[in-house]
VMD Tcl script that draws the C-alpha trace (Angstrom):
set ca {
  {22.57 18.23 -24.58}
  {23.42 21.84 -24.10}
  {23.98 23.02 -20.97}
  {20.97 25.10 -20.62}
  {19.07 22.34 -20.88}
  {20.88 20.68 -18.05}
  {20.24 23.12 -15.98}
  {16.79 23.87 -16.84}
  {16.18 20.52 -15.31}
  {17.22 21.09 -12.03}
  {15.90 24.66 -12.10}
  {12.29 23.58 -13.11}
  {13.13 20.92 -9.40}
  {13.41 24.27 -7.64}
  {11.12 26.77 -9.17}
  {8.08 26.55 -6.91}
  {9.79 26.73 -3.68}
  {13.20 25.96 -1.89}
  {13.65 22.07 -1.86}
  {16.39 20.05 -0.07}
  {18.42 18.07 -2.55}
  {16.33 14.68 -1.75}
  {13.53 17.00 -2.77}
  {14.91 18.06 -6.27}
  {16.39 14.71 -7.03}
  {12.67 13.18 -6.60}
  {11.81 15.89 -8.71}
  {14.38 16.48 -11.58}
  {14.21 12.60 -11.89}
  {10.37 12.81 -12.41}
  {11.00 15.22 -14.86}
  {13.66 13.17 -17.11}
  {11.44 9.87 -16.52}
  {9.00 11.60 -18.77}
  {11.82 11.82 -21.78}
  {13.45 10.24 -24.51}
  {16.09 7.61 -23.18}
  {18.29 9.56 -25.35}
  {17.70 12.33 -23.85}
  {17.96 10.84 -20.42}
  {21.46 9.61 -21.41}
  {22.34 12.86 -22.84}
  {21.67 14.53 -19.95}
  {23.12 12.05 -17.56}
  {26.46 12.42 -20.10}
  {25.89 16.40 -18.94}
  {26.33 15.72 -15.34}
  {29.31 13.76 -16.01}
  {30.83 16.93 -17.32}
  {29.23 19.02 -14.58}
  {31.44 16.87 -11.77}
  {34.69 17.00 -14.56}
  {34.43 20.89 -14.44}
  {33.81 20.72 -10.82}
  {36.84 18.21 -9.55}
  {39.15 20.80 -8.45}
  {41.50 20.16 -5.32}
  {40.33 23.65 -3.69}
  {36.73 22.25 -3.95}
  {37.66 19.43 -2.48}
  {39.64 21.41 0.13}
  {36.67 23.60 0.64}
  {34.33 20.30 1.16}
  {37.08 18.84 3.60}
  {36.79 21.90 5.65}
  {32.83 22.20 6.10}
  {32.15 18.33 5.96}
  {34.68 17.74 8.61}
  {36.90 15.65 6.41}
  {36.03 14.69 2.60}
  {37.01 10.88 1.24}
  {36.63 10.63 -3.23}
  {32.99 9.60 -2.88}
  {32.40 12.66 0.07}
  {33.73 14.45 -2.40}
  {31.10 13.31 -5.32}
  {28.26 13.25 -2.52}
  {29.26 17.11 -1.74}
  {29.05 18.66 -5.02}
  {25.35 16.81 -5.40}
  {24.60 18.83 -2.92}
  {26.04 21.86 -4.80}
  {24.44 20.38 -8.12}
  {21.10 20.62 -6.66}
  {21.40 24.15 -5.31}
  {21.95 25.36 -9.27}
  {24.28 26.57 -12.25}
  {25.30 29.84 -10.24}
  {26.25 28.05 -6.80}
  {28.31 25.51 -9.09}
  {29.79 27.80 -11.16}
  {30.22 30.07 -8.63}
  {32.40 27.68 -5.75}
  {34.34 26.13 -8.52}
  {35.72 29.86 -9.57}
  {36.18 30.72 -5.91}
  {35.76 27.86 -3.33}
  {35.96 29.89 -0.59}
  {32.74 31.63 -1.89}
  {31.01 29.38 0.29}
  {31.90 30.38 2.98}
  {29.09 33.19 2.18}
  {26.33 30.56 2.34}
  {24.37 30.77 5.87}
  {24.04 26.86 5.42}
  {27.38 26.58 5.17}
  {27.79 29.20 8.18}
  {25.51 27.66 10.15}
  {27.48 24.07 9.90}
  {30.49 25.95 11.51}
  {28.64 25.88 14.51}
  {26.15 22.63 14.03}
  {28.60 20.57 12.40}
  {25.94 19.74 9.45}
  {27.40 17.40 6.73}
  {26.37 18.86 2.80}
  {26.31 15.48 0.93}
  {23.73 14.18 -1.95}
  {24.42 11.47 -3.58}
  {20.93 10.62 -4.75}
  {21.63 13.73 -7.50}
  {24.03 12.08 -9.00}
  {22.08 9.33 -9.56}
  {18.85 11.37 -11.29}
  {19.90 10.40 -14.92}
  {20.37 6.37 -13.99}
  {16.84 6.69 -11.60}
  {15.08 7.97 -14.29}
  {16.25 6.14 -17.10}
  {15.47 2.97 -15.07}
  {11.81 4.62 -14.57}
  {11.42 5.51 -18.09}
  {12.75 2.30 -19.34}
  {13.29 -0.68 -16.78}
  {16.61 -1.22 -17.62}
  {19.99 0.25 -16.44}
  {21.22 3.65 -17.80}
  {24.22 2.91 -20.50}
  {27.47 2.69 -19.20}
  {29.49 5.68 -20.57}
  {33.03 6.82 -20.83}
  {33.99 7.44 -16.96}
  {35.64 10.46 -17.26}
  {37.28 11.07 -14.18}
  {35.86 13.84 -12.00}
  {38.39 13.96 -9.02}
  {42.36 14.15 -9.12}
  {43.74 11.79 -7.70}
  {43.91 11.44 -4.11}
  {47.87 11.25 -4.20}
  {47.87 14.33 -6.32}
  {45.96 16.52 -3.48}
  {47.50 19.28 -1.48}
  {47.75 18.69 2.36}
  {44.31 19.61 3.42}
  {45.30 18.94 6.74}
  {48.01 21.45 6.73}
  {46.24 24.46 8.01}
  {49.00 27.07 6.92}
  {47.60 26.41 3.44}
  {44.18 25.67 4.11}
  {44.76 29.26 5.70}
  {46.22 30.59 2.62}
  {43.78 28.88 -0.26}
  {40.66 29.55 1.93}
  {40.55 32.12 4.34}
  {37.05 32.76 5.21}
  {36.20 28.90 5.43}
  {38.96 28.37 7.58}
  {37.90 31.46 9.79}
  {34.49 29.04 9.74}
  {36.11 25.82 10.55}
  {39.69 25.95 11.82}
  {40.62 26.15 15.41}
  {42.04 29.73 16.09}
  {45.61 29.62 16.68}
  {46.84 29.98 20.08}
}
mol new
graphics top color blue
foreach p $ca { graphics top sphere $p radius 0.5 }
foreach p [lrange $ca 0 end-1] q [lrange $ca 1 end] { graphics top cylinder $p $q radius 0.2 }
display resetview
């Protein structure tokens, strides 16, 4: 599947109106029900690629700072939530994950202490190829999509949470005294 075509998916979830990620995994998943079970798989395979590209440690850093602390699956659950908000907000907080700190969601949470976490994204391709089907998606590869946790940076250090992400730690970090 190319990647347009990925995308187009959870663009086409979005296009009439702002949707919260429940909202365009009820949708994208409708969508993809409709499909080939090849194509279902292929695009399921995309997604697995998506979170590959998008298992950085400064991602997860960023998530740790906004979520109020990030475990491996927080971590998955997180960049759903990214996922559903499109290609550009992806692409965009894996260049720079301090980018977010730009979002007025992500703002806002500094002071309401929301959580960003959707895990029912991630599970669009297996939802609908269960729909479309009645039978569990094919297993596939398992490429990892997170370092390891004992390969991560001290994200509770806040000299370098200072240093890697400024503006979210201006968010979500305690001034110093």
């Amino acid at each position: 599947m190319r990647t347009d075509d990925f995308w187009a998916v959870i663009d086409r979830a979005t296009a009439d109106r702002p949707a919260s990620p429940g909202e365009v995994a009820e949708r994208a998943t409708a969508d993809l029900a409709t499909r080939d079970p090849e194509e279902i798989v292929a695009w399921a395979r995309h997604l697995d690629k998506v979170m590959v590209a998008s298992g950085t440690q400064d991602l997860w850093a960023a998530a740790y700072l906004i979520n109020g602390g990030c475990s491996d699956e927080g971590f998955d659950a997180f960049r759903g939530w990214l996922i559903a908000h499109g290609r550009e907000a992806v692409a965009k907080s894996v260049r720079a994950p301090d980018s977010l700190a730009e979002l007025p969601a992500v703002r806002a949470a500094s002071d309401t202490g929301a959580v960003f976490e959707a895990g029912e994204v991630l599970a669009i391709g297996a939802e609908a190829y269960r729909q479309a089907t009645g039978s569990e998606l094919p297993a596939g590869e398992g490429p990892a999509t997170r370092p390891d946790a004992a390969d991560l940076w001290d994200f509770d250090n806040e000299e370098e949470m200072q240093r890697r992400l400024p503006r979210l730690s201006a968010l979500f970090l305690e001034p110093p005294d």
